[in-house]
Gaussian input, Z-matrix of N, CA and C with variables (Angstrom, degrees):
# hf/3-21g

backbone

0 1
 N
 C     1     B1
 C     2     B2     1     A1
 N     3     B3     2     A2     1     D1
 C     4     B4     3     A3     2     D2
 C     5     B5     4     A4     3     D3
 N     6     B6     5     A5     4     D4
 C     7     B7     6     A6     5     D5
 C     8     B8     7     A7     6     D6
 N     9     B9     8     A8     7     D7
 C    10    B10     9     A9     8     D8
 C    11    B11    10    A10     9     D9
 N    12    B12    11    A11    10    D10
 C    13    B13    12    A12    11    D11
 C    14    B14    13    A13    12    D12
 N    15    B15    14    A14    13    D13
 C    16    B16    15    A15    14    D14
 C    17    B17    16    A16    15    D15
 N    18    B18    17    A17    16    D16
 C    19    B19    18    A18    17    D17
 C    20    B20    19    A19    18    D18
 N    21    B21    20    A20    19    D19
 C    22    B22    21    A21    20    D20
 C    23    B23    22    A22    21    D21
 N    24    B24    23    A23    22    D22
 C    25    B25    24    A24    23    D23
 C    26    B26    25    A25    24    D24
 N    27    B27    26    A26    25    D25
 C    28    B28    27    A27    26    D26
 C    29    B29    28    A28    27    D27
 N    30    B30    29    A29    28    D28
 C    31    B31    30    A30    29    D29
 C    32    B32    31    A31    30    D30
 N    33    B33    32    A32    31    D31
 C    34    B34    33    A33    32    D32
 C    35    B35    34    A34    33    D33
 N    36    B36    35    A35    34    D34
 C    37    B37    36    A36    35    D35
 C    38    B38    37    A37    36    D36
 N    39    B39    38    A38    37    D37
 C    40    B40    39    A39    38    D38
 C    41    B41    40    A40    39    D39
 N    42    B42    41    A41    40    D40
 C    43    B43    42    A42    41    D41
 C    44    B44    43    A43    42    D42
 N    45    B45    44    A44    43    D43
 C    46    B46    45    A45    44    D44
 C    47    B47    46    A46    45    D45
 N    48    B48    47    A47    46    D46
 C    49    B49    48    A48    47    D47
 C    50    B50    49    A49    48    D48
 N    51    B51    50    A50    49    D49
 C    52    B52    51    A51    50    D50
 C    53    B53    52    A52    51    D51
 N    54    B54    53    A53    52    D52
 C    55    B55    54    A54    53    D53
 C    56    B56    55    A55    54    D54
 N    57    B57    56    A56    55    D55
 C    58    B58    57    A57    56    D56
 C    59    B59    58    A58    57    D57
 N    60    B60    59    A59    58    D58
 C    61    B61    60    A60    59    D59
 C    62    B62    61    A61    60    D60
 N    63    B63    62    A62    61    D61
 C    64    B64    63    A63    62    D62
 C    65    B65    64    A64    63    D63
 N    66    B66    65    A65    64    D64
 C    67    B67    66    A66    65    D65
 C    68    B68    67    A67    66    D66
 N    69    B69    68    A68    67    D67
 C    70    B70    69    A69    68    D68
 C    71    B71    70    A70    69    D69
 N    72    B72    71    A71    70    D70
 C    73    B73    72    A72    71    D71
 C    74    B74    73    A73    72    D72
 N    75    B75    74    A74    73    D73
 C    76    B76    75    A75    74    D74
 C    77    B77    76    A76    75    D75
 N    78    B78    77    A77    76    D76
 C    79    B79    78    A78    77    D77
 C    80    B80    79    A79    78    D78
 N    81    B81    80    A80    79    D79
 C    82    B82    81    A81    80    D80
 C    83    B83    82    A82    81    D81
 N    84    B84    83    A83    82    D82
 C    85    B85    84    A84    83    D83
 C    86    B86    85    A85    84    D84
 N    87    B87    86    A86    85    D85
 C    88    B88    87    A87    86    D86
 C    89    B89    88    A88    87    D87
 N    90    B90    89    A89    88    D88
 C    91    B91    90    A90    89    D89
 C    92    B92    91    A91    90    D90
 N    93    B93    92    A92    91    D91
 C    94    B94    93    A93    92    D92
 C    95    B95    94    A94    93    D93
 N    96    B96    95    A95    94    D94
 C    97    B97    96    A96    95    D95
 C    98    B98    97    A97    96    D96
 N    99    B99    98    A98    97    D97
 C   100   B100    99    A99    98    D98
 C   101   B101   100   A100    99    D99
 N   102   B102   101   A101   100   D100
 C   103   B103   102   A102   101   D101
 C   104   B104   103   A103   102   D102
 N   105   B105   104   A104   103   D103
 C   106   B106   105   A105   104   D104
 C   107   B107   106   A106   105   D105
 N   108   B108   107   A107   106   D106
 C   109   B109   108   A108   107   D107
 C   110   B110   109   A109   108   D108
 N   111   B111   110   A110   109   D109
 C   112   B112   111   A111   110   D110
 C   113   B113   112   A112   111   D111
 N   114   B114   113   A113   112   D112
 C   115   B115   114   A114   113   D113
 C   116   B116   115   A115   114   D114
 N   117   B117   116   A116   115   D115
 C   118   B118   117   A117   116   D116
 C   119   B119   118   A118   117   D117
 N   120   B120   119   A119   118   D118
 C   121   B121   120   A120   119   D119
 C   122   B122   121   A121   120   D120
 N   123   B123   122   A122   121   D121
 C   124   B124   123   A123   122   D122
 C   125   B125   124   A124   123   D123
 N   126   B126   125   A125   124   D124
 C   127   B127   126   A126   125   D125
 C   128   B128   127   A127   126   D126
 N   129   B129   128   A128   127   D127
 C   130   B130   129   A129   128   D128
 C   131   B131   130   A130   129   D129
 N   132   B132   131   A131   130   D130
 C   133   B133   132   A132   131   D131
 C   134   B134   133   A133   132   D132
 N   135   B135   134   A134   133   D133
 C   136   B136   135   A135   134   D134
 C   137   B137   136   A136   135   D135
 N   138   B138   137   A137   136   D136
 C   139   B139   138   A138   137   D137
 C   140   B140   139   A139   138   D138
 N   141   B141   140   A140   139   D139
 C   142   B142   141   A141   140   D140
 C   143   B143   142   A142   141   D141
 N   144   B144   143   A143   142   D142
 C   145   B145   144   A144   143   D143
 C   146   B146   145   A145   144   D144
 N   147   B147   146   A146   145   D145
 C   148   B148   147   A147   146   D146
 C   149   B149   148   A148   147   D147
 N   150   B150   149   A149   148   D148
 C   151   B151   150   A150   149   D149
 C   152   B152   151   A151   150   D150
 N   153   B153   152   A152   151   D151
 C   154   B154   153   A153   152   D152
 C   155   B155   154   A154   153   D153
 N   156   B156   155   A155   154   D154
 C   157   B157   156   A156   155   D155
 C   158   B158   157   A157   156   D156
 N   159   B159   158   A158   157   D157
 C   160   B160   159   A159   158   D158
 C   161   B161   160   A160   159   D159
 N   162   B162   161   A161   160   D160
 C   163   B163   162   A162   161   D161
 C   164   B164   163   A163   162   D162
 N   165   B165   164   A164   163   D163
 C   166   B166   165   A165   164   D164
 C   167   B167   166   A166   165   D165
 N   168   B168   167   A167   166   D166
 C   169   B169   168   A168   167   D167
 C   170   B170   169   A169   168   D168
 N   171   B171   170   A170   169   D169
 C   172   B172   171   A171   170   D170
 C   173   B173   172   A172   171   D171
 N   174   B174   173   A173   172   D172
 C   175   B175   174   A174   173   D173
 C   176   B176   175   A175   174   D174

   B1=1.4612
   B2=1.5228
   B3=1.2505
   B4=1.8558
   B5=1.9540
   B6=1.6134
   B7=1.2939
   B8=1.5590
   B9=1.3428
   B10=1.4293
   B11=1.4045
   B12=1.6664
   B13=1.6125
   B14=1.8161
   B15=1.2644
   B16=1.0740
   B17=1.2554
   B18=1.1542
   B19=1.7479
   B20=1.6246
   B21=1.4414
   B22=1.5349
   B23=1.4510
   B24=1.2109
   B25=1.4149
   B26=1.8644
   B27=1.4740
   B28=1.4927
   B29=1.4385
   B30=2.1549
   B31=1.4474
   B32=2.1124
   B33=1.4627
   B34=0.8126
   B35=1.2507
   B36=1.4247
   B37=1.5239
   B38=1.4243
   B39=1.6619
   B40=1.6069
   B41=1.7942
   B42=1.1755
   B43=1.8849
   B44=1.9514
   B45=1.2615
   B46=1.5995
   B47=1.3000
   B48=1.4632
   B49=1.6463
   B50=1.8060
   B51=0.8128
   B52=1.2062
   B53=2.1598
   B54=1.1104
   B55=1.5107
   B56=1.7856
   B57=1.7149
   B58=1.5923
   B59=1.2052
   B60=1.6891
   B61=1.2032
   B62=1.8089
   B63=1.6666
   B64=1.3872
   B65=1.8841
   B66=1.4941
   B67=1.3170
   B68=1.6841
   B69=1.0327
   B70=1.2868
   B71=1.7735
   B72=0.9284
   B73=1.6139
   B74=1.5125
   B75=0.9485
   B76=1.1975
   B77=1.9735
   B78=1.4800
   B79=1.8177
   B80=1.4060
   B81=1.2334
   B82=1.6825
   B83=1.6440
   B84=1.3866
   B85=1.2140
   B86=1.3975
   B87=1.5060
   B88=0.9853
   B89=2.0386
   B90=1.2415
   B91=1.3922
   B92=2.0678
   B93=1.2963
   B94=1.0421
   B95=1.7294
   B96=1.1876
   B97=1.4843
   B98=1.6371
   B99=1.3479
   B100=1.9337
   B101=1.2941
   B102=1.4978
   B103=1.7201
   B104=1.3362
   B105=1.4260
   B106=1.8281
   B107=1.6215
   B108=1.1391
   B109=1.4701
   B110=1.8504
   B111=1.0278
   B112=2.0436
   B113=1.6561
   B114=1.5803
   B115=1.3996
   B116=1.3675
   B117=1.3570
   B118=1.3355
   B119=1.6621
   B120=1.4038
   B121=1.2459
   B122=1.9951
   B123=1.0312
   B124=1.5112
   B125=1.5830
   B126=1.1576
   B127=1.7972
   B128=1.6297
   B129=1.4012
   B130=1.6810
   B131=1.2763
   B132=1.1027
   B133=1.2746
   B134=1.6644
   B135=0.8682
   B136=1.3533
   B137=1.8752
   B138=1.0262
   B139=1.6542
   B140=1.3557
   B141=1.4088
   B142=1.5584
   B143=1.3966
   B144=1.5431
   B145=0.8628
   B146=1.7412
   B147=1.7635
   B148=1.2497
   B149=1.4620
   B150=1.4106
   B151=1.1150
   B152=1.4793
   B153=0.7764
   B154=1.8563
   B155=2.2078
   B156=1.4172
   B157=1.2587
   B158=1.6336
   B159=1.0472
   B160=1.6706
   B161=1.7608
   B162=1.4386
   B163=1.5755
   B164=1.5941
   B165=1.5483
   B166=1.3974
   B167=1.6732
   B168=1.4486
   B169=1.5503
   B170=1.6789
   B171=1.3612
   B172=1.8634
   B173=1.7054
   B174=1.2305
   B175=1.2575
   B176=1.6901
   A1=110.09
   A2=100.95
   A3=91.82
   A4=79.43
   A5=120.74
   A6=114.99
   A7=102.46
   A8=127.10
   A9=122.02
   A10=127.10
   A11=90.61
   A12=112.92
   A13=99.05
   A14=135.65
   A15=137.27
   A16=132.55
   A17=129.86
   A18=119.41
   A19=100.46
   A20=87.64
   A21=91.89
   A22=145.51
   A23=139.53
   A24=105.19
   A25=109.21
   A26=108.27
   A27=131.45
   A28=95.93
   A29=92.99
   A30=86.36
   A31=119.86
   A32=109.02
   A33=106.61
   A34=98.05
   A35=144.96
   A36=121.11
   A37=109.06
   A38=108.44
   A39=141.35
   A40=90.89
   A41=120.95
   A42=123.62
   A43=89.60
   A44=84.89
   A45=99.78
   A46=106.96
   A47=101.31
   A48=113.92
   A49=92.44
   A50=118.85
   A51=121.91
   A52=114.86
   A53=81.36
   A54=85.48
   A55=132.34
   A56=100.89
   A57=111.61
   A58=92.04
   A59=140.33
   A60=136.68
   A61=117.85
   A62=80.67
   A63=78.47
   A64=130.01
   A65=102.24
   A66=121.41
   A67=95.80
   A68=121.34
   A69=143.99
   A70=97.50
   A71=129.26
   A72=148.79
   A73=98.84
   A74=126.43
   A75=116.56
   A76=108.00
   A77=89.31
   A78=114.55
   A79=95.90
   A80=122.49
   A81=120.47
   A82=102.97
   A83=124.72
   A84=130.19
   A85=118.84
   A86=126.11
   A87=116.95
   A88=113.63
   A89=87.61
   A90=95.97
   A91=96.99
   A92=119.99
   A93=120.86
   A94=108.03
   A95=124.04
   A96=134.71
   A97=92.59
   A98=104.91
   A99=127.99
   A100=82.99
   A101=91.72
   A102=123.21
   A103=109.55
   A104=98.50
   A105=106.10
   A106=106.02
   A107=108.00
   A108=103.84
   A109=96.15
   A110=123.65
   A111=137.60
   A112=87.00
   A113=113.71
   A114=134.69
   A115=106.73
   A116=129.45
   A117=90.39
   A118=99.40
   A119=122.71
   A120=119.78
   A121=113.44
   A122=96.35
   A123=115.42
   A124=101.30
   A125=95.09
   A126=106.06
   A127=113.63
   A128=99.02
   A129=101.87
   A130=92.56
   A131=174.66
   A132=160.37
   A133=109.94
   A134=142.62
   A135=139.22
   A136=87.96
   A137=121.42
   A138=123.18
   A139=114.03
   A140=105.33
   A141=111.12
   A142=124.55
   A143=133.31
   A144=154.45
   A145=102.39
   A146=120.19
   A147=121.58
   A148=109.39
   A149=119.38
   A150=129.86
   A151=111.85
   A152=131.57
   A153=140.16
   A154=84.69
   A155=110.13
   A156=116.74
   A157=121.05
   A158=98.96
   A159=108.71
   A160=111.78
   A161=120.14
   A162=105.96
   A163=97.69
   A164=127.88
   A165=100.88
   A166=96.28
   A167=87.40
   A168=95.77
   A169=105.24
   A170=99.70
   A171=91.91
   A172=111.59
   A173=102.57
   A174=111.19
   A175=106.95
   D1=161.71
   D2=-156.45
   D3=-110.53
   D4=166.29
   D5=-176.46
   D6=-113.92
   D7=141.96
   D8=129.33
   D9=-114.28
   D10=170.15
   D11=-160.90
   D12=-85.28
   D13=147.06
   D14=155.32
   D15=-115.37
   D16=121.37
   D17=-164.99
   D18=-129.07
   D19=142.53
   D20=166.37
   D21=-73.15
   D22=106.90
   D23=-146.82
   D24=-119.09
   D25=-11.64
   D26=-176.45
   D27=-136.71
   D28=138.86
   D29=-176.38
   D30=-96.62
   D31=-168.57
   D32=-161.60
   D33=-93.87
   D34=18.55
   D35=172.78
   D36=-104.83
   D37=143.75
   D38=169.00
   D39=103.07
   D40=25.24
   D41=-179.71
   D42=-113.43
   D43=151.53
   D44=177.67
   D45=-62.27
   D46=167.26
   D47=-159.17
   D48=-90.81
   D49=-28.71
   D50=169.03
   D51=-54.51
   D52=-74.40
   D53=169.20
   D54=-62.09
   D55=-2.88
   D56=163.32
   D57=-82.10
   D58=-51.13
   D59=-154.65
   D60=-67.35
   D61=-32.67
   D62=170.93
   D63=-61.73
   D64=-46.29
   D65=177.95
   D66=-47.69
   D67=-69.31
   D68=-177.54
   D69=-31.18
   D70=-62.81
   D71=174.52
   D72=-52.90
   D73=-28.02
   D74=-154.90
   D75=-105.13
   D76=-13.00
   D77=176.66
   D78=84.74
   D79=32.44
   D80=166.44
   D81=-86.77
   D82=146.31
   D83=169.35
   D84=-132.55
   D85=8.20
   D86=-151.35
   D87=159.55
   D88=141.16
   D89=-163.55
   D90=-58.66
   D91=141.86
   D92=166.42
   D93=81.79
   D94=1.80
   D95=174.51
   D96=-89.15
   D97=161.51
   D98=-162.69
   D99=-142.39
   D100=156.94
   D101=157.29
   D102=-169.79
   D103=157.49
   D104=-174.29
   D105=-120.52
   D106=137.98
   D107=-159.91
   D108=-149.60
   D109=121.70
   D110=168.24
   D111=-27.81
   D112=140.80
   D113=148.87
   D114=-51.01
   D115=69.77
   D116=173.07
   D117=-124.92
   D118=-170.11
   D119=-157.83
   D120=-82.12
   D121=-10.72
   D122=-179.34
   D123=-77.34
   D124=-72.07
   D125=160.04
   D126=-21.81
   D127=-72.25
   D128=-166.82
   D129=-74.35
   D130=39.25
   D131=99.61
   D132=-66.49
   D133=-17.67
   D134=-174.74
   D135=-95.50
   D136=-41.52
   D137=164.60
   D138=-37.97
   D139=-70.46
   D140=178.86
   D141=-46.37
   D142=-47.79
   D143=-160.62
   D144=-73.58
   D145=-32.14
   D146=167.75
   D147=-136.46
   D148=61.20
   D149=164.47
   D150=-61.99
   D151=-26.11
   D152=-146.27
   D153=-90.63
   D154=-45.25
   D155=-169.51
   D156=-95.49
   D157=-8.39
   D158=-173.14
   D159=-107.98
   D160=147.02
   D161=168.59
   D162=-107.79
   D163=153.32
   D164=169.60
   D165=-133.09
   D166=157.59
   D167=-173.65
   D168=-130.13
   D169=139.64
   D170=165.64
   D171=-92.31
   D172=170.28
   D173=-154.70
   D174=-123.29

């Protein structure tokens, strides 16, 4: 599986509690924090869901 990087780039307040949880799931804490996480399809759906807040990069 190939990896990308995810960074935070907009923060999470006045966004549904759902979509903090997601960030949260995802080991984001914070605007400008990264993580590297497997392509996998679980992944890219937790992407979609906060696309608006995340940048993603492949790796």
């Amino acid at each position: 599986m190939e990896k990308i990087k995810i960074k935070q780039i907009r923060s999470a307040i006045k966004n549904l509690k759902k979509q903090k949880l997601t960030l949260y799931a995802l080991g984001l804490r914070g605007i400008g924090k990264e993580v590297v996480h497997e392509n996998t399809p679980s992944i890219k759906g937790m992407i979609s869901k906060v696309n608006h807040l995340v940048e993603v990069n492949k790796l």
